[in-house]
DSSP file (Angstrom, degrees, kcal/mol; ACC not computed):
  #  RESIDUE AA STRUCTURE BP1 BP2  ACC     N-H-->O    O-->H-N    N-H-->O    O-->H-N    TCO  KAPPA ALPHA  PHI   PSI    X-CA   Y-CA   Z-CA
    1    1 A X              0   0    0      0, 0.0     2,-0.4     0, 0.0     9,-0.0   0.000 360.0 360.0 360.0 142.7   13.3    5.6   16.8
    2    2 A X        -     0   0    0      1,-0.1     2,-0.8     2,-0.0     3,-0.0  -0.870 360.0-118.8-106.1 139.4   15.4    2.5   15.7
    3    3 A X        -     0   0    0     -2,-0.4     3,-0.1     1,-0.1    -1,-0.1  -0.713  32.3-169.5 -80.0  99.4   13.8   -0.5   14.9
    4    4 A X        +     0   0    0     -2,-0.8     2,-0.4     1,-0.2    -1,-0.1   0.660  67.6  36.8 -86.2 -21.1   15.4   -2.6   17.5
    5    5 A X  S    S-     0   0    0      3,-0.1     3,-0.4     4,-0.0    -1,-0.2  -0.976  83.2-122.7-143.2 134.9   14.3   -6.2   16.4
    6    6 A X  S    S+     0   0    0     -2,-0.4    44,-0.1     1,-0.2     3,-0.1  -0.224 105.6  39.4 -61.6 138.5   14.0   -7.3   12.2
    7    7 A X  S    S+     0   0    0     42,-0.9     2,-0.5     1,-0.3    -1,-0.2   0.603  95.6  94.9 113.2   7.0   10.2   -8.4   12.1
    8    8 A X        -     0   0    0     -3,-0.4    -1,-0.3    41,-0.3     2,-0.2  -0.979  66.3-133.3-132.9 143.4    8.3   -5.7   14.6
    9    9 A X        -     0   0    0     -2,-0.5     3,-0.0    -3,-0.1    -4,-0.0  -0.549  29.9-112.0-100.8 151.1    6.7   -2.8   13.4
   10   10 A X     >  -     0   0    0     -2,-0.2     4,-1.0     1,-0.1    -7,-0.1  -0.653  26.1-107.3 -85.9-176.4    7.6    0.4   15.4
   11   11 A X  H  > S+     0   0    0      2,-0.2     4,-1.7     1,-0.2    -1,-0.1   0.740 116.6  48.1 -86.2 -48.3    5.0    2.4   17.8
   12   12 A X  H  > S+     0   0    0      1,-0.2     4,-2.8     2,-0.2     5,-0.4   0.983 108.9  48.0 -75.4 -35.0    4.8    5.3   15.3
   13   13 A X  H >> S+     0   0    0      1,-0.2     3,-2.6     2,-0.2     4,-1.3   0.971 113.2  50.1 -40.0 -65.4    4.3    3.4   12.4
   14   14 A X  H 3X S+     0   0    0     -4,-1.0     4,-3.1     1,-0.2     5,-0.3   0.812 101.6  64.4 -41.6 -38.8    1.4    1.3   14.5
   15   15 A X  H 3X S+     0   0    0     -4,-1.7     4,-1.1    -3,-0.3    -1,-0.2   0.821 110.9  35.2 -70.1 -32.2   -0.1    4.7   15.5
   16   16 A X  H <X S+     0   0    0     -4,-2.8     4,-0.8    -3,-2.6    -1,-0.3   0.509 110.0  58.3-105.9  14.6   -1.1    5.5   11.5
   17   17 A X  H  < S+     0   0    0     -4,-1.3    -2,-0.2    -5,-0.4    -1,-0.2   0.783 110.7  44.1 -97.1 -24.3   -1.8    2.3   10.5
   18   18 A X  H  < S+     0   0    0     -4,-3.1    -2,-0.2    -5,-0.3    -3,-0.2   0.748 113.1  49.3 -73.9 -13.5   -4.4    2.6   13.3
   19   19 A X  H >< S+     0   0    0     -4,-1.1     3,-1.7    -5,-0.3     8,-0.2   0.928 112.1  54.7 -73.0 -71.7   -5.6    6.3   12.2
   20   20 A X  T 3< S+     0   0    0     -4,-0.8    -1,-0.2     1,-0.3    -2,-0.2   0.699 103.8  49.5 -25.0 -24.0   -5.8    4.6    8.7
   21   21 A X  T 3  S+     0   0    0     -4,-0.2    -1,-0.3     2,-0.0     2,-0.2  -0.099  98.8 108.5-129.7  34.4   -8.1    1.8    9.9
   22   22 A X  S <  S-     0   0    0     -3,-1.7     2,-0.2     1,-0.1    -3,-0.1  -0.444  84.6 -52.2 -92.8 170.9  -10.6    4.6   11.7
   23   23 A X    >>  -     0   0    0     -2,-0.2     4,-1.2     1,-0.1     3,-0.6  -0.351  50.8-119.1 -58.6 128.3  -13.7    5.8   10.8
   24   24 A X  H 3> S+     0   0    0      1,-0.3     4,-1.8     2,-0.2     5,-0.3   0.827 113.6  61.9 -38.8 -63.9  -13.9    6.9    7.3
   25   25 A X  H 3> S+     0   0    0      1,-0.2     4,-0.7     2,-0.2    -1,-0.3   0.918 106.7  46.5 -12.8 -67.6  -14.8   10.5    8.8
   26   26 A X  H X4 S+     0   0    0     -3,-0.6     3,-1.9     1,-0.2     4,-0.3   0.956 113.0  44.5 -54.4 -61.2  -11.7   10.4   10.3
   27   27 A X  H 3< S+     0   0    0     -4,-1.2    -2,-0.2     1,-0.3    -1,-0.2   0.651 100.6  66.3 -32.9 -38.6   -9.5    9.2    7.1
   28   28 A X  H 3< S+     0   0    0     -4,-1.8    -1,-0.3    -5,-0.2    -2,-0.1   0.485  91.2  70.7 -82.5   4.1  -11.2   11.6    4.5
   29   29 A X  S << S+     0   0    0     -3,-1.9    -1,-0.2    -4,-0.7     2,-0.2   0.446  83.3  86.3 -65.5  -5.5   -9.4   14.5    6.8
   30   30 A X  S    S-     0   0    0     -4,-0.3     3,-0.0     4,-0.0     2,-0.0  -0.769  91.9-117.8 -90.8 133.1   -6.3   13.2    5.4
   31   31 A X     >  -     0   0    0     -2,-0.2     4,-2.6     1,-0.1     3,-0.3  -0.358  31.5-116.3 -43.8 159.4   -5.1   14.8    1.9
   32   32 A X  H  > S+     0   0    0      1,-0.2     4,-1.2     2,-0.2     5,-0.4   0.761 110.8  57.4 -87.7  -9.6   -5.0   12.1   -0.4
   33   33 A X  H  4 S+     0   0    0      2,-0.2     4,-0.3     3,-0.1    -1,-0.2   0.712 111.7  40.6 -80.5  -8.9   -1.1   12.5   -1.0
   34   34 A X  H  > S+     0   0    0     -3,-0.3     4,-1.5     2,-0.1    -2,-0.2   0.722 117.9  48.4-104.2 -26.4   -0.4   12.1    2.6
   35   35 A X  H >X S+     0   0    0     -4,-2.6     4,-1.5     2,-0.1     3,-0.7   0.983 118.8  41.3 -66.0 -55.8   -3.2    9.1    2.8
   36   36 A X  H 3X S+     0   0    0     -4,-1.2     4,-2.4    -5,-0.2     5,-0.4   0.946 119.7  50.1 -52.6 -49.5   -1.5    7.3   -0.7
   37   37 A X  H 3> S+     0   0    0     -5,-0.4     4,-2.2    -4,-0.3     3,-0.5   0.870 114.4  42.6 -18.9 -75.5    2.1    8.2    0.9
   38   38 A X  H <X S+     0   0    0     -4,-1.5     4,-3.1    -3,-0.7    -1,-0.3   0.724 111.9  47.6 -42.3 -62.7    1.3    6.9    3.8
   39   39 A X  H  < S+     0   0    0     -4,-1.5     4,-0.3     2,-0.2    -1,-0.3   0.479 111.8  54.5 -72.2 -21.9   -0.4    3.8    2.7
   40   40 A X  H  X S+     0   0    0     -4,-2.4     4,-0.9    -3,-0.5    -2,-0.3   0.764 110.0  47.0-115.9 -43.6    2.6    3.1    0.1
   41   41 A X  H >X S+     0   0    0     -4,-2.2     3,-1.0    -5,-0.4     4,-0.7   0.922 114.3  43.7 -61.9 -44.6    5.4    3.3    3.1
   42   42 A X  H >X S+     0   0    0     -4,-3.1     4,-2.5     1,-0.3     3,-0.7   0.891 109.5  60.5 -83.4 -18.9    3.4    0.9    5.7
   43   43 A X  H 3> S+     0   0    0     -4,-0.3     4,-1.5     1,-0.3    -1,-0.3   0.831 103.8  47.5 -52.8 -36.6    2.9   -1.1    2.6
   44   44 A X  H << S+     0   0    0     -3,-1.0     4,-0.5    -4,-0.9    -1,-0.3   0.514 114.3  50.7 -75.1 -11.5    6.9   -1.3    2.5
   45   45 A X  H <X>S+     0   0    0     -3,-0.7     4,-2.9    -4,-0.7     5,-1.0   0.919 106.6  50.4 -81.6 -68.7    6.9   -2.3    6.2
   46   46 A X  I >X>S+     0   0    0     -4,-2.5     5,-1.6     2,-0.2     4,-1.3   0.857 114.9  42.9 -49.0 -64.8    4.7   -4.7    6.0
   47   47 A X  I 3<5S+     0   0    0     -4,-1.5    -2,-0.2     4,-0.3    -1,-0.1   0.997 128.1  19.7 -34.3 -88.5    6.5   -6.4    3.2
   48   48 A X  I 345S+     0   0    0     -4,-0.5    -1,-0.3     1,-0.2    -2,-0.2   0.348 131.0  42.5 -86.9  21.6   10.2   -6.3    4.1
   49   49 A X  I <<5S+     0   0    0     -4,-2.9   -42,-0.9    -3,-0.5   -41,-0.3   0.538 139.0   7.1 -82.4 -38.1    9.9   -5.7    7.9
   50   50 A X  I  <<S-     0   0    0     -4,-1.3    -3,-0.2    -5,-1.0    -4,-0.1   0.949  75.7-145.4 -65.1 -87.8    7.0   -8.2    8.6
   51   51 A X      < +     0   0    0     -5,-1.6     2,-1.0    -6,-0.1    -4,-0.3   0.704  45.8 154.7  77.1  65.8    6.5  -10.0    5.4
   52   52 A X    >>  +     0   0    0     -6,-0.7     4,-0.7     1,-0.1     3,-0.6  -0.856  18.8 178.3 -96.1 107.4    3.1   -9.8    6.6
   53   53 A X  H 3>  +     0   0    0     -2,-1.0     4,-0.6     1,-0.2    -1,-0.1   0.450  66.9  68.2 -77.6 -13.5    1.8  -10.0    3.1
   54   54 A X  H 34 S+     0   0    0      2,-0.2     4,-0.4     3,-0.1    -1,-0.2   0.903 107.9  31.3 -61.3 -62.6   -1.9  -10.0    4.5
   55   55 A X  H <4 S+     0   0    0     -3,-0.6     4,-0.3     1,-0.2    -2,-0.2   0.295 113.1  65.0-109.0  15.0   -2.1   -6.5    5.8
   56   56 A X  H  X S+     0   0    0     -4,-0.7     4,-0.8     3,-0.1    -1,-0.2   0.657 106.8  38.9 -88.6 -36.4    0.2   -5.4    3.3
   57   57 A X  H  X S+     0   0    0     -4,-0.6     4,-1.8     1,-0.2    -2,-0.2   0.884 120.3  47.4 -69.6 -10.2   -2.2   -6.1    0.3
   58   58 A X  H  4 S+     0   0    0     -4,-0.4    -1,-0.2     2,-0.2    -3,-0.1   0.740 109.8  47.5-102.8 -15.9   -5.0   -5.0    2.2
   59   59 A X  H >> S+     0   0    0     -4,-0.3     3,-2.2     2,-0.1     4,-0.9   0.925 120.7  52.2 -80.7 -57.7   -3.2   -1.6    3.5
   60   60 A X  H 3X S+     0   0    0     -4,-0.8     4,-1.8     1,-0.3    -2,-0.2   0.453 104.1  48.3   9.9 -70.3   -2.4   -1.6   -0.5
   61   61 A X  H 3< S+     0   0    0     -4,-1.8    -1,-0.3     2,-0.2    -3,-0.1   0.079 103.8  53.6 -92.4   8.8   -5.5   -2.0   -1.9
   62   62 A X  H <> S+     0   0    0     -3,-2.2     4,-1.2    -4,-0.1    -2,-0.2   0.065 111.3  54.1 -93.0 -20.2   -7.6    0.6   -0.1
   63   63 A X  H  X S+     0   0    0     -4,-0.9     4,-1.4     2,-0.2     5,-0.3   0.860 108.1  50.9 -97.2 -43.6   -4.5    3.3   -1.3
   64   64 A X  H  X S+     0   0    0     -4,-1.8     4,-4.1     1,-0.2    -1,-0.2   0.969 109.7  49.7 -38.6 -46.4   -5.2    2.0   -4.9
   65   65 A X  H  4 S+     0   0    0      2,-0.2     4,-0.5     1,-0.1    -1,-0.2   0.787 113.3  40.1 -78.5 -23.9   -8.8    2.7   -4.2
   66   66 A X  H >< S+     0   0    0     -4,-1.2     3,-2.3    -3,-0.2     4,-0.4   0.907 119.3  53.2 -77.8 -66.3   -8.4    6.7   -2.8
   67   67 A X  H 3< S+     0   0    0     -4,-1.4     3,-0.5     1,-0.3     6,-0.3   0.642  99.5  60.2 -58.4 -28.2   -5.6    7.0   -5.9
   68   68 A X  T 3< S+     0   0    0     -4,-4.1    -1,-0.3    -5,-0.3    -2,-0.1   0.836 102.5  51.5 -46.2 -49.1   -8.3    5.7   -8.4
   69   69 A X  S <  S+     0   0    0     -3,-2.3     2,-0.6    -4,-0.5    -1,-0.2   0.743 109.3  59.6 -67.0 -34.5  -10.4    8.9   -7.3
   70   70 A X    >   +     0   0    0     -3,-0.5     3,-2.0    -4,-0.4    -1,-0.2  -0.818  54.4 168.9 -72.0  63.8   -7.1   11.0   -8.1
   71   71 A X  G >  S+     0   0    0     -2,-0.6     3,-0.7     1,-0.3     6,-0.1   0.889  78.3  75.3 -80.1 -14.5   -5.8   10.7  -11.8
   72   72 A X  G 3  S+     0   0    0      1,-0.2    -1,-0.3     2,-0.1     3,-0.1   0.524  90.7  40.1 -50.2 -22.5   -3.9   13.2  -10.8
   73   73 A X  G <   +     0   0    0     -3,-2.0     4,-0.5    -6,-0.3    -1,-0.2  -0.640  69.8 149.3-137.3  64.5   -1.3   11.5   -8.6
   74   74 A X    <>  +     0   0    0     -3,-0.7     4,-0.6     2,-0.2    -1,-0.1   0.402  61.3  61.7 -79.8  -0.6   -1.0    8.8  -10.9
   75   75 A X  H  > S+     0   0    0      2,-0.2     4,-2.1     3,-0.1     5,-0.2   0.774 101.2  51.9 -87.2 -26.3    2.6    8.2  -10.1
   76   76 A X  H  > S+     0   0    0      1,-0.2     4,-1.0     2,-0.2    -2,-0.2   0.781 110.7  51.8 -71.7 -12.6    1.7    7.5   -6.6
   77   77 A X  H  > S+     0   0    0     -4,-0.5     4,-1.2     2,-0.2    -1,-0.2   0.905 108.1  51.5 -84.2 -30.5   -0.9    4.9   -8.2
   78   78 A X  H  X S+     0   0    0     -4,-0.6     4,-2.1     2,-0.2    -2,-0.2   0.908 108.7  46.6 -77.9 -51.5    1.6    3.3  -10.2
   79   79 A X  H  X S+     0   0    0     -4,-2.1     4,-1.6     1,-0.2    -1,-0.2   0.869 112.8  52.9 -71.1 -14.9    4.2    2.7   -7.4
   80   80 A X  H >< S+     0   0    0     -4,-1.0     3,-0.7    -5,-0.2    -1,-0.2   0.954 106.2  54.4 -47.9 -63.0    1.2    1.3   -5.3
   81   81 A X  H >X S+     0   0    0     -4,-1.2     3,-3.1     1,-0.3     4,-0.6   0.942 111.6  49.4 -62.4 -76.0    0.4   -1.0   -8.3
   82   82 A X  H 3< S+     0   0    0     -4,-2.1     4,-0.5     1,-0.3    -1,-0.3   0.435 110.2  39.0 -47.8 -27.4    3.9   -2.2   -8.0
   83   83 A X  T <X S+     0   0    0     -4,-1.6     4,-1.7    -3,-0.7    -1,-0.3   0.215 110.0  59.1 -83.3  19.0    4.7   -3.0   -4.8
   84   84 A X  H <> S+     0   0    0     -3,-3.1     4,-0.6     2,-0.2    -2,-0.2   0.439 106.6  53.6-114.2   0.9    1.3   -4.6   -4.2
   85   85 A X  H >X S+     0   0    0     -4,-0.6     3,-1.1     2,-0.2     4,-0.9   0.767 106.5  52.3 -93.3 -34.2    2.6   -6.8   -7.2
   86   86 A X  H >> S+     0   0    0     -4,-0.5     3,-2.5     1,-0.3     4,-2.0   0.963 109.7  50.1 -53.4 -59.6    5.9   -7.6   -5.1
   87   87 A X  H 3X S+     0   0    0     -4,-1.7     4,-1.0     1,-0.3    -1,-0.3   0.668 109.7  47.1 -61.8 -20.8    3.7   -8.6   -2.4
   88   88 A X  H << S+     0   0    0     -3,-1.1     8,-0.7    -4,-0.6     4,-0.5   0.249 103.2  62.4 -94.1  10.6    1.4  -11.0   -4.6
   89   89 A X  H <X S+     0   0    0     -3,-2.5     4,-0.7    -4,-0.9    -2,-0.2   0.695 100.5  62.9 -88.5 -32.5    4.5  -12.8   -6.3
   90   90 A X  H  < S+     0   0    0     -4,-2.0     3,-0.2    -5,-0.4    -2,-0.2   0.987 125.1   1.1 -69.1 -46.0    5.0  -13.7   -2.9
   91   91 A X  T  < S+     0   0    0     -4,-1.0    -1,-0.2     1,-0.1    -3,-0.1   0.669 145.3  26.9 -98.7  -2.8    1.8  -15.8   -2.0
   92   92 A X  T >>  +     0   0    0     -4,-0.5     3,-4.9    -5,-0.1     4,-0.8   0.073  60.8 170.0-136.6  47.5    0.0  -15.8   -5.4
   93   93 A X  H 3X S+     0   0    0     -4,-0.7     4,-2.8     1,-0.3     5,-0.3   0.766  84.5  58.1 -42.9 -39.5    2.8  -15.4   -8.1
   94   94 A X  H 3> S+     0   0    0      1,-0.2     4,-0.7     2,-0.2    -1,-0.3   0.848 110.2  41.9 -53.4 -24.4   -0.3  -16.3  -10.8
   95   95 A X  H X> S+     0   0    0     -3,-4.9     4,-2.6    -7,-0.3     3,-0.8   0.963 112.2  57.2 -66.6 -54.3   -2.5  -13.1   -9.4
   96   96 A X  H 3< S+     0   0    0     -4,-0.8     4,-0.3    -8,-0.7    -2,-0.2   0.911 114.4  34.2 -82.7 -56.7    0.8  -11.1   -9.4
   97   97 A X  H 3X S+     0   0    0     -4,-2.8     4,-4.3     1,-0.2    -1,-0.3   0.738 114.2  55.5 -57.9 -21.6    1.4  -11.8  -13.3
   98   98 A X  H <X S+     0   0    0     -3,-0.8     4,-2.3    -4,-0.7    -2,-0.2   0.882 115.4  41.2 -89.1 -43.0   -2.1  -11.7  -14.3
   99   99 A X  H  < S+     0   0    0     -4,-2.6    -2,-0.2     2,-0.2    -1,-0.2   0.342 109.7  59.5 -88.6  21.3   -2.2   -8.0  -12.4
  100  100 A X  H  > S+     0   0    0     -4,-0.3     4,-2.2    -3,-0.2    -2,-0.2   0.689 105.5  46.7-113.7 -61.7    1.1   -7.2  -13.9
  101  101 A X  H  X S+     0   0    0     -4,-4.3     4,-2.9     1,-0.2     5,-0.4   0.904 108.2  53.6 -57.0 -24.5   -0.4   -7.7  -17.4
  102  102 A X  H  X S+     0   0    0     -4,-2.3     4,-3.2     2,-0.2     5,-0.2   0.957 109.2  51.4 -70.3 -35.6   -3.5   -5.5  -16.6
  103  103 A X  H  > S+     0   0    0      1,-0.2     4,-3.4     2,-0.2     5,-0.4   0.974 114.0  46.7 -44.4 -42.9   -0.8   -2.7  -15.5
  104  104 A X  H >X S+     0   0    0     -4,-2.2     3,-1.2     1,-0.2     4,-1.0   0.961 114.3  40.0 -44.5 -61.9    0.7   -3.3  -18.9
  105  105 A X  H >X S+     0   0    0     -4,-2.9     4,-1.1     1,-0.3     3,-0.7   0.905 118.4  61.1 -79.7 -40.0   -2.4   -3.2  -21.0
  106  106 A X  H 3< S+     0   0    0     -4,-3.2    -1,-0.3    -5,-0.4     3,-0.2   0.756 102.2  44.2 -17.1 -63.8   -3.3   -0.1  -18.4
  107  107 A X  H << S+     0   0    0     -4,-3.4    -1,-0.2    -3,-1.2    -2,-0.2   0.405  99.1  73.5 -92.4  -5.2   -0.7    2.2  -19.0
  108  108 A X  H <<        0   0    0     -4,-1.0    -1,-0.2    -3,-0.7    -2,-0.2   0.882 360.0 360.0 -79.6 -24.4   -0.8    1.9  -22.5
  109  109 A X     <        0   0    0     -4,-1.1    -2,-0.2    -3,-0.2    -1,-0.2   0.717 360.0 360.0-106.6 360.0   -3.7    3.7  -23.0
């Protein structure tokens, strides 16, 4: 389906960002590579189709929190980390640097 006007989320997209924002029951059905996946694309929607910068930190920062449980799919936590800093340069550029140095001090060890 083509995304027929800049700014609108399509119908499927809408359909897992409401399975995502179910009942936990439901959500822990998910692997956690198709939840983080998941959570890391509508995070790219929300940002450059929206800019709604709201429910992109917030889809964001619930995929940090399954990838946290996971050390295992620690590249999908890192690219999380990173757009959820694009999205805080936009409305809190001070946040965005401050959680750009914890990544630093993060990955070093």
């Amino acid at each position: 389906m083509v995304n027929s006007a800049p700014g609108r989320v399509r119908s499927n997209d809408c359909c897992i960002y409401q399975m995502l924002n179910g009942p936990v029951e439901e959500i822990q059905k998910l692997h956690p590579i198709v939840q983080l996946k998941t959570r890391l694309r509508l995070g790219e929607i929300f940002l450059s189709e929206t800019r709604n910068l709201r429910e992109a930190e917030q889809v964001l920062g619930k995929g940090l929190l399954v990838a946290q449980k996971f050390p295992h799919l620690s590249d999908l936590h890192w690219a999380i980390e990173h757009l959820l800093i694009q999205v805080l340069s936009f409305s809190l550029p001070k946040s965005a640097i401050t959680r750009l140095n914890k990544c630093f001090s993060d990955s070093q060890e």
